[in-house]
C-alpha positions in Angstrom: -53.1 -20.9 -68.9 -54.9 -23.6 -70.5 -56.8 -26.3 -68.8 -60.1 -28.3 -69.9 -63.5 -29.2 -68.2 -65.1 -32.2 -68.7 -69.1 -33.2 -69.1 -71.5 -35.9 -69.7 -73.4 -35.9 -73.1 -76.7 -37.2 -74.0 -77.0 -37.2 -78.1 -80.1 -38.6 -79.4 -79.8 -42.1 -81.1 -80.3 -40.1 -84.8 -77.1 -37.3 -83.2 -75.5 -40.2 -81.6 -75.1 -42.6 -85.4 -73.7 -38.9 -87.0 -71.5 -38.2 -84.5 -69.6 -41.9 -85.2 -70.2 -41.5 -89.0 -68.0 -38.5 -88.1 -65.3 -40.1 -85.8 -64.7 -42.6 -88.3 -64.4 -40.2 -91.2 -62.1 -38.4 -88.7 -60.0 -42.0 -88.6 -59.7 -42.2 -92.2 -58.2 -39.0 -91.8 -55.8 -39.7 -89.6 -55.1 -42.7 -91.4 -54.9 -40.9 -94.6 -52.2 -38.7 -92.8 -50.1 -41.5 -92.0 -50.1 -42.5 -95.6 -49.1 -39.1 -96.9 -46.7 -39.1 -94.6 -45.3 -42.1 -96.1 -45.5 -42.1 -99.6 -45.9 -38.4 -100.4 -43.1 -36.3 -101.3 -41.3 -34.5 -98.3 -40.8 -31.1 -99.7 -45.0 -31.0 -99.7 -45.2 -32.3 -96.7 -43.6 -32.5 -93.2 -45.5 -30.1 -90.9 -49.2 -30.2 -89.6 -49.5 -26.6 -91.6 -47.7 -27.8 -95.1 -50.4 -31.0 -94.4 -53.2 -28.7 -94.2 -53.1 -27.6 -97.3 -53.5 -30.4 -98.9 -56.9 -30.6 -97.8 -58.6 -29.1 -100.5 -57.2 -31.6 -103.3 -58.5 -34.3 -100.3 -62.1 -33.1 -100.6 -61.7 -32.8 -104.6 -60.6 -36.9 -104.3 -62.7 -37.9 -101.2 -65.9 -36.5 -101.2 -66.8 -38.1 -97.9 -64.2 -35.5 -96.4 -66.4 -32.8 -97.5 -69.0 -33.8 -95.0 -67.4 -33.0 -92.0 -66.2 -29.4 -90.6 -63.0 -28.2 -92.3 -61.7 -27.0 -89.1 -62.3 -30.3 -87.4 -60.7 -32.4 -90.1 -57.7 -29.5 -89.7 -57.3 -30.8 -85.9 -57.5 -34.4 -86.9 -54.4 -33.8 -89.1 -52.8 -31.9 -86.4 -53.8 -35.0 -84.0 -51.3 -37.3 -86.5 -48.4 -34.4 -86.1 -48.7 -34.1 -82.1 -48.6 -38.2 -81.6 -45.5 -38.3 -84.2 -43.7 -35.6 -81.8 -44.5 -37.7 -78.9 -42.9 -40.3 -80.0 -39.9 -38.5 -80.9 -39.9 -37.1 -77.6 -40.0 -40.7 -76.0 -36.7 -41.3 -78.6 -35.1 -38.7 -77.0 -35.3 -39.6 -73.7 -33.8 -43.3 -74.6 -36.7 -45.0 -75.0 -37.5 -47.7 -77.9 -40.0 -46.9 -80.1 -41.7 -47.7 -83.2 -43.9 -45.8 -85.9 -47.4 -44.8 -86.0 -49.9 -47.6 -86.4 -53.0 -47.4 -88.8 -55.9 -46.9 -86.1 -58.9 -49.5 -86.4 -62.3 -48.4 -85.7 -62.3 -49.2 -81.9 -58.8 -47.3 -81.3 -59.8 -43.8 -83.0 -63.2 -42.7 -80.5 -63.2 -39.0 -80.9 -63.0 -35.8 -82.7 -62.3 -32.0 -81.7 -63.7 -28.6 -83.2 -60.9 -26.1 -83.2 -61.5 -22.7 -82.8 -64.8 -23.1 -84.7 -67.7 -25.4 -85.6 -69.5 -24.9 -81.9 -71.3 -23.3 -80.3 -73.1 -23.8 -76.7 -76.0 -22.4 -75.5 -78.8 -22.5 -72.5 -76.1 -22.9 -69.9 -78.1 -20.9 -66.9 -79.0 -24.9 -65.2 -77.1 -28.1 -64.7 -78.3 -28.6 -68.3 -77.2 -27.4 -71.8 -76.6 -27.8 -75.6 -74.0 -28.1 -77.8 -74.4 -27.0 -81.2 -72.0 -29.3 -83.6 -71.8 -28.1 -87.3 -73.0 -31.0 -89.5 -74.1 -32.4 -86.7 -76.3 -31.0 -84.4 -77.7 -30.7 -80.9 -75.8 -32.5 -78.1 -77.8 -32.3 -74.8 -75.0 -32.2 -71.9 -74.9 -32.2 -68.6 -73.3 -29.1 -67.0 -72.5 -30.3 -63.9 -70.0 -27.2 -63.0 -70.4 -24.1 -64.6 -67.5 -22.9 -67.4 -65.6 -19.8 -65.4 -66.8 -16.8 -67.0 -62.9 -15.7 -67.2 -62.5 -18.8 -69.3 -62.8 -18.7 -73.2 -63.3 -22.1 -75.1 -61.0 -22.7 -77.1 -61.7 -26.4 -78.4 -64.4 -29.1 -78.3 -63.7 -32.5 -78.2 -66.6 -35.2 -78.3 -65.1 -38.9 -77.1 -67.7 -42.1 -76.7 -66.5 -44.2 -74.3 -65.7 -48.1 -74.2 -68.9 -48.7 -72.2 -70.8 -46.7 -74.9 -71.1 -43.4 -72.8 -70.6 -39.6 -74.7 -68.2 -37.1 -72.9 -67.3 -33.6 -74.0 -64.7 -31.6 -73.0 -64.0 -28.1 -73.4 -60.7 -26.8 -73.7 -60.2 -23.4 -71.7 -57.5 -20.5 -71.9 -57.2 -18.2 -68.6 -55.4 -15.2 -69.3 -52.8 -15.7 -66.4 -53.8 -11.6 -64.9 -56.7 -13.4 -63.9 -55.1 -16.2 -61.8 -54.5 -15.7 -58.2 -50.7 -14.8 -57.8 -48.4 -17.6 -55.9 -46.7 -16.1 -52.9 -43.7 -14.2 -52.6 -40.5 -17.6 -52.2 -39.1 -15.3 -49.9 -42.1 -15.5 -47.7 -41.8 -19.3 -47.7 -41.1 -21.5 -44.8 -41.9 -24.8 -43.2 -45.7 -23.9 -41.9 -46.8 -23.0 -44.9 -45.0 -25.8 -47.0 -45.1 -29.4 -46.9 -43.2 -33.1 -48.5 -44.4 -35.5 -49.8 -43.4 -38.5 -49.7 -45.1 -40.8 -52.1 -44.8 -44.6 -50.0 -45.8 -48.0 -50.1 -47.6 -48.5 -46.9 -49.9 -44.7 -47.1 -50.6 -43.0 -50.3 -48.5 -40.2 -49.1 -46.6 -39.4 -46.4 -46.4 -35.4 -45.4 -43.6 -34.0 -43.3 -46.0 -32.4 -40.7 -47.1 -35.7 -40.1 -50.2 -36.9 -41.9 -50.7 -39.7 -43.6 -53.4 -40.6 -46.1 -54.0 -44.2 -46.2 -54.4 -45.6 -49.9 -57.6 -46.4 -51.6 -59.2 -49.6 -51.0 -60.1 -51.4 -54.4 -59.7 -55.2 -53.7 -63.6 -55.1 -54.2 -63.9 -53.6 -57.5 -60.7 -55.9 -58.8 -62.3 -59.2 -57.6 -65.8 -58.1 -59.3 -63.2 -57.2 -62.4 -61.6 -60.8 -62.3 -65.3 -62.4 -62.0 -66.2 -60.4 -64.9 -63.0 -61.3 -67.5 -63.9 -64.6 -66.7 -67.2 -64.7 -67.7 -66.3 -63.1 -70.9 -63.4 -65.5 -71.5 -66.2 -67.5 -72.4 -68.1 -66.0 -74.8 -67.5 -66.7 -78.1 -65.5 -63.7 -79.5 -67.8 -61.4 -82.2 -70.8 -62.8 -80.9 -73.8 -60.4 -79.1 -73.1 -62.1 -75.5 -69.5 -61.3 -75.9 -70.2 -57.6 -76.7 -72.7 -57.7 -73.9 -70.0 -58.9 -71.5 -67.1 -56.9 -72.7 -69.0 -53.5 -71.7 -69.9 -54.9 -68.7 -66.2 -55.6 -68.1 -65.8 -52.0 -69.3 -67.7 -50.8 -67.1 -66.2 -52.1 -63.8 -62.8 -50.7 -65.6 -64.8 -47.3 -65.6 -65.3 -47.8 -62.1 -62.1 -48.4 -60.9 -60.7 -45.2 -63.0 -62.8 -42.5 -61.5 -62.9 -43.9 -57.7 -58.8 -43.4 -58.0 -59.2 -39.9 -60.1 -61.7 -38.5 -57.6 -59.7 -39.7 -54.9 -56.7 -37.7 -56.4 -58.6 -34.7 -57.3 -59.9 -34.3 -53.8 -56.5 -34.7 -52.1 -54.4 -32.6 -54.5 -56.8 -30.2 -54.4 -56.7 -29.7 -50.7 -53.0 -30.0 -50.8 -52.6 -26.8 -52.9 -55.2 -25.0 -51.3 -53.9 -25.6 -47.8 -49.7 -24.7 -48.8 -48.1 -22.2 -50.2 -45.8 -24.9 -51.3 -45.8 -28.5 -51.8 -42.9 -30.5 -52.7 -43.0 -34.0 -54.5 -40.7 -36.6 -55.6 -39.8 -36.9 -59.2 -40.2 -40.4 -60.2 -39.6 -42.3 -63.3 -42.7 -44.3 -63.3 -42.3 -46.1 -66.8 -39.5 -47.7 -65.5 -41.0 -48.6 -61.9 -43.6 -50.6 -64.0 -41.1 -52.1 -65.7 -39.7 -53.3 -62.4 -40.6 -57.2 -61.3 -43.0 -57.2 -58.6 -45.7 -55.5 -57.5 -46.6 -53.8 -61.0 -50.5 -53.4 -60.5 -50.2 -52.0 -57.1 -47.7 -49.2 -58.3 -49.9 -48.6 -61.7 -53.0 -48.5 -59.5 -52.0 -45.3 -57.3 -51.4 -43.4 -60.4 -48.2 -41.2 -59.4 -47.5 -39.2 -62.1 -51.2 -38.2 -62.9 -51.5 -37.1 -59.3 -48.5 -35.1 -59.3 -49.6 -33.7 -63.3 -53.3 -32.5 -61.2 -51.2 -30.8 -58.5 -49.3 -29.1 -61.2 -52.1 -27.7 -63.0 -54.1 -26.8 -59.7 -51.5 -24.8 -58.2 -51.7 -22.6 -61.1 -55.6 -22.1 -60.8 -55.1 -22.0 -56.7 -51.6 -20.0 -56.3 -49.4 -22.6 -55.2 -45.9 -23.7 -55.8 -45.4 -27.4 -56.5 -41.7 -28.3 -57.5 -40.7 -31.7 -58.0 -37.2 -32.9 -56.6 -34.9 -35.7 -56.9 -36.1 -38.5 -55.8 -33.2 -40.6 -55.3 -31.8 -41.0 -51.9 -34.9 -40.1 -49.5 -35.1 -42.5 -48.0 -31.4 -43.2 -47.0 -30.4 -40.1 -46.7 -30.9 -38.8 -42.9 -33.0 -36.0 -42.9 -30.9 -34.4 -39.1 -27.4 -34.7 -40.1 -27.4 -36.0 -43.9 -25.4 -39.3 -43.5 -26.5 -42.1 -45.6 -27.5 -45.6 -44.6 -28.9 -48.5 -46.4 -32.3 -50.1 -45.3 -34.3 -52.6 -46.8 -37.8 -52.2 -47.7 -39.3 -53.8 -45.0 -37.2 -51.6 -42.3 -40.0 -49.3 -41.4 -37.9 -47.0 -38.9 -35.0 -44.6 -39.9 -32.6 -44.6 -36.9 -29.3 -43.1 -38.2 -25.7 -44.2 -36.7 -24.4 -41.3 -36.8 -26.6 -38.7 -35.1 -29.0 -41.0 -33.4 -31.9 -39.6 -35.1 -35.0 -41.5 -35.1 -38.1 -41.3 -37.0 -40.6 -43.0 -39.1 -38.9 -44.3 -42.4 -41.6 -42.1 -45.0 -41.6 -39.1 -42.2 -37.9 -39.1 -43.1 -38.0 -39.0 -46.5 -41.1 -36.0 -46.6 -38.2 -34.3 -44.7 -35.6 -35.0 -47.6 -38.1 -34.0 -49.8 -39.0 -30.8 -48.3 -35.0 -29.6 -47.7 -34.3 -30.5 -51.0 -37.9 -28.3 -52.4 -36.2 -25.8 -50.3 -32.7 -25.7 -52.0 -34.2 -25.9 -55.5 -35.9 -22.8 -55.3 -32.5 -21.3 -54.2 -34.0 -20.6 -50.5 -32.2 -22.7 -48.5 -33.0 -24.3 -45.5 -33.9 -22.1 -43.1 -32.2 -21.6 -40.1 -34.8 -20.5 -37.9 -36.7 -23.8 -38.1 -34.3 -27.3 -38.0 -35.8 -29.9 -38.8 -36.6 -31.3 -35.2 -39.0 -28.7 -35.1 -40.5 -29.9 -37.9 -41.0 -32.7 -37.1 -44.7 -33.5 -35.9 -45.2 -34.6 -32.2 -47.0 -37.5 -33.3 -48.2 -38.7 -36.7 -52.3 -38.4 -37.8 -53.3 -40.4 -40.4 -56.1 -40.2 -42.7 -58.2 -43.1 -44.1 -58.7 -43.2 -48.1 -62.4 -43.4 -47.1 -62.5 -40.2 -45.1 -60.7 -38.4 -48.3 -63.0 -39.9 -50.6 -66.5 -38.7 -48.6 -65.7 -35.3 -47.5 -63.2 -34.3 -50.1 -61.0 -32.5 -47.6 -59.0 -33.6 -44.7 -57.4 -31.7 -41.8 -55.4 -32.2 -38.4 -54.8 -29.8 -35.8 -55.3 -25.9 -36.5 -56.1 -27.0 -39.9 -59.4 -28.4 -41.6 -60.4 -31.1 -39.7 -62.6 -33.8 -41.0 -66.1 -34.1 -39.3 -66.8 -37.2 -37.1 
């Protein structure tokens, strides 16, 4: 399994001015690439390996690429082959795309050392250093310590819009030392949870909770104050540059308030079930959708259901995602399907008479249809009346946010 931990850097100013000498020898690279790629004959190119060796003629040209780590400058190539298949991938699924752009200086912000180059050391505190080749030291701060079972695999060394150094290290598990996931036969509806993914909460979980979503009316009225006062700087000028980190910044801030939140509430969700089902949405196209664009780009769907994917590897949990269409019209007691606009907030279905609330209905859906994916069924012992919850708890985005757990009933319980 491969997963990556993140840190905070602190180069010196002398590290710091090598380390973007670096990155934008790194972008000439890449932009180099995309030439090649172009103009240069496809039976010598066409692959990130048939690319690589072309590097030596490169350094015998360009003696500025001599001054960076061969292995690095190997990855940046590699970087130009991974965002072309993207794109083909995008193709593929019907979307329009174009071609790869030339990168300017403020669009190409890192680098990575693959396999080699690196080396850390003094990690026994919350501080340590990274040893770059042709670089140097880079002081980081270690706030979590790198899992002994995990072997680094990649650096990569990013400086942020507001001016701050990250580094991440990219980790491989071998999966013998990952905690199993339970048996599917041993899977039922007290150890498995829906999701349903709403408009009023967050989410929506078919035993009944409900996590409100996160307050950030604050930080987007400080972020409109802020855009205004930079529409007025003259653009180029110190003040501007001034202005646009601070607007940076406040971007910054609204980023990691919504990835904590995630990261504390997927990470409770896998470690609390042996199974958690989600909807599959189609995001892109949700955005694309008039109205209410911000708010649906705000909650971040898809990167909270890629962190429960990724966690339930680490914890030994099953997340599936399901079809998503239909949930909520679909009636969750005897299947029959009924239209209901958006603002009808209560599913009460004409054919059975069954009642509930509109988003506990469609965790339900979601949870049969998790259920029936995996080939189990659903199972008879326990219809859905029974699960249903007695009553619904629900969770602030505030209580999430300060205690990084939440809880209701026999389950962890949030203190206060």
């Amino acid at each position: 399994m491969e997963y990556s931990h993140r840190y905070r850097a602190y180069p010196t100013q002398a590290v710091g001015a090598e380390l973007e000498y670096h990155i934008n020898v790194h972008r000439q690279a890449y932009n180099y690439t995309r030439y090649e790629y172009t103009h240069v004959d496809a039976d010598n190119i066409g692959s990130a390996y048939k690319h690589h060796e072309r590097l030596t003629d490169w350094k015998d040209k360009f003696a500025v690429f001599k001054e960076v780590h061969s292995k690095a400058l190997q990855r940046t190539v590699t970087r130009f082959y991974q965002n072309l298949s993207n794109l083909s991938i995008q193709k593929a699924n019907g979307w329009k795309v174009g071609s790869l752009k030339w990168k300017a200086p403020r669009e190409f912000q890192s680098m990575t050392y693959s396999q080699s180059g690196f080396k850390l050391k003094n990690t026994s505190g919350r501080h340590a250093t990274l040893i770059l080749s042709k670089i140097g030291n880079v002081p980081i701060r270690l706030h979590r310590d790198i899992p002994d079972e995990g072997s680094i695999k990649e650096v990569t060394i990013k400086k942020e819009t507001a001016g701050e150094w990250f580094v991440s290290f990219g980790l491989e598990n071998d999966d013998s030392d990952l905690p199993g996931k339970p048996a599917l036969d041993s899977l039922n509806t007290s150890n498995s949870v829906g999701i349903d993914l709403g408009i009023l909460n967050y989410i929506h979980t078919s035993d009944g909770i409900t996590v409100d979503w996160l307050n950030l009316e604050e930080e987007y009225e400080r972020l409109r104050c802020e855009q205004r006062k930079l529409s007025r700087k003259r653009r180029g000028s110190n003040n501007f540059e001034k202005q646009r980190v601070k607007v940076a910044k406040v971007k910054r801030r609204i980023r990691r308030k919504v990835l904590d939140y995630q990261h504390k509430l997927s990470t409770w969700l896998v470690k609390e079930y042996d199974a958690v089902f989600v909807e599959d949405l189609n995001v892109q196209s949700m955005l694309q959708n008039a109205g209410n664009a911000r708010n649906k780009q705000d909650v971040a769907w898809r990167q909270f259901i890629t962190l429960l994917e990724y966690k339930a590897d680490i914890h030994g949990c099953h997340v599936v995602q399901v079809e998503a269409r239909g949930t909520t019209k679909e009636c969750a007691q005897c299947g029959m399907v009924s239209e209901k606009p958006i603002w009808v907030r209560e599913h009460s279905c004409p054919a059975c008479g069954f009642e509930c609330d509109r988003d506990a209905n469609a965790s339900l859906n979601v949870l049969q249809r998790g259920f029936s994916k995996l080939g189990l069924g659903w199972p008879e012992s326990t219809p859905v009346e029974t699960a249903l919850p007695a009553d619904t708890h629900s969770v602030s985005a505030k209580c999430v946010v300060e205690t990084g757990s939440l809880g209701v009933g026999g389950r962890r319980s949030l203190p206060g």
